[in-house]
N, C-alpha and C positions, 0 to 999 in steps of 0.2 A: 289234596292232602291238607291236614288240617293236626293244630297240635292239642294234644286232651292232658287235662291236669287229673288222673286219677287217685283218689282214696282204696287202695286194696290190699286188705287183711292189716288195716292200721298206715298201711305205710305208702306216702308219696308217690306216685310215678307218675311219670309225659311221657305219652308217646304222642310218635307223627304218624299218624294214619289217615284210612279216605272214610271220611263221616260215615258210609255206609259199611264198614269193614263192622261183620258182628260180633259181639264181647269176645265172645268164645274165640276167636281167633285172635282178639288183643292178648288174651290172655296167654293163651299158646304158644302165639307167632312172635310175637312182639316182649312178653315179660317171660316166656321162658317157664310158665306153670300149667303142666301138661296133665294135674289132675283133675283137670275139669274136662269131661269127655265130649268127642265129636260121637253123636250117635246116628239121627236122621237126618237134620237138618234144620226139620222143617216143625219143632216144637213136639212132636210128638211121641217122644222116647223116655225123655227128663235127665240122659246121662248126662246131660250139658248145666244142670241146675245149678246155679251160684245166689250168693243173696245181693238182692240189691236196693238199699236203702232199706233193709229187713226183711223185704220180700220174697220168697224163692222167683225166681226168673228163672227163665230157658233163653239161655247165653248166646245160642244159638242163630236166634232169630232176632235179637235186638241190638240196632247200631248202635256204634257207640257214640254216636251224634246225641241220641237219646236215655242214657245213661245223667242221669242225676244224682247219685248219693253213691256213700261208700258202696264199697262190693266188698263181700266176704266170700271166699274161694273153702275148696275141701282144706284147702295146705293153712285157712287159716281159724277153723271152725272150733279148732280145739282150745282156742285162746279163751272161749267161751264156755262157763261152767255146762249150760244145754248140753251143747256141742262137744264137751267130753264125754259128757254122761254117753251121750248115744255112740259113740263112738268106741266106749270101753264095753258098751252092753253089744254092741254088732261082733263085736271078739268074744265075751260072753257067751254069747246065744250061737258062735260059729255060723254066724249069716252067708258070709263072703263062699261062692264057688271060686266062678270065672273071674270075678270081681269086677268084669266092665263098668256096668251100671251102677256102683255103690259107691260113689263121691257124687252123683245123682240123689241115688236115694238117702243118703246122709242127710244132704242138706234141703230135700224134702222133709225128712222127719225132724229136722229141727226146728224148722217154720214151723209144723203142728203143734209140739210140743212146747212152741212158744205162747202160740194163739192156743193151744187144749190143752193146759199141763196136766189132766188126765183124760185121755181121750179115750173114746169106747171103740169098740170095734168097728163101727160105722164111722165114726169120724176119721182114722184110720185109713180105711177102704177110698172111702168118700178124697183125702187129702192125697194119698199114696197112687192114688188108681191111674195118673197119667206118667207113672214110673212103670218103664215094663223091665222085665227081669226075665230072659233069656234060660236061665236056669233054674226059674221058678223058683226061687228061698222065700217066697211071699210071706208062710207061715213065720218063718224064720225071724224076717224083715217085722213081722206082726209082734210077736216075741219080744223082741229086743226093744220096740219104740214103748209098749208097755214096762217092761225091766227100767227103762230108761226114767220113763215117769216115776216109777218108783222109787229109784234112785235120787228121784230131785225133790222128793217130799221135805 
């Protein structure tokens, strides 16, 4: 066990955890913010996506030993102008079914939208492609990251 001074969504926290315990479960287990989703595991889903140190990360599979910079979680995305815009345009464009994956796909599409503020359909595909979506809103999810961009002109 080991103690961690984290930066997440602005604000302070230590936890004692075991170096290899992964974000995704600090954040779960340990602070109590249960929108950032358990999907495979093993990287390959994205409903675990959080940012860290601006990044989109899959939470999932990275300790928290190796954790360097703040983390921005879904619960704190909207602090951020992007980050609302896409978030008012996913209500908008009525994205959300089942809604598992979309604190996932949120904060993939804010990472794009940061790095593309207008992105084409291929950059899109190309950033979005290791988010899977169960209920298929792809088009949807497509929609709204363009509405989004728009929004941020």
């Amino acid at each position: 066990m080991a103690i961690y001074k984290l930066t997440v969504n602005g604000q302070r926290k230590e936890v004692n955890v075991d170096p290899s315990t992964p974000l995704l479960w600090v954040l779960r287990e340990e602070l109590k913010m249960t929108g950032t989703k358990y999907g495979c595991g093993i990287s390959a889903c994205g409903a675990c996506t959080v940012h860290v140190d601006g990044v989109a990360t899959r939470s999932c599979v990275l300790p928290i030993s190796l954790v360097g910079g703040p983390i921005i979680t879904i619960e704190g995305v909207a602090q951020d102008p992007v980050g609302r815009a896409v978030q008012d345009a996913w209500v908008d464009k009525d994205v959300v079914q089942c809604g598992y994956c979309q604190s996932g796909q949120i904060m993939s599409a804010v990472a794009l939208l940061k790095a593309t503020p207008k992105p084409t359909d291929t950059n899109i595909e190309e950033s979005m492609g290791g988010n899977l979506c169960r209920c298929a809103t792809y088009v949807r999810i497509r929609e709204a990251i363009k509405s989004a961009s728009q929004q941020l002109k």
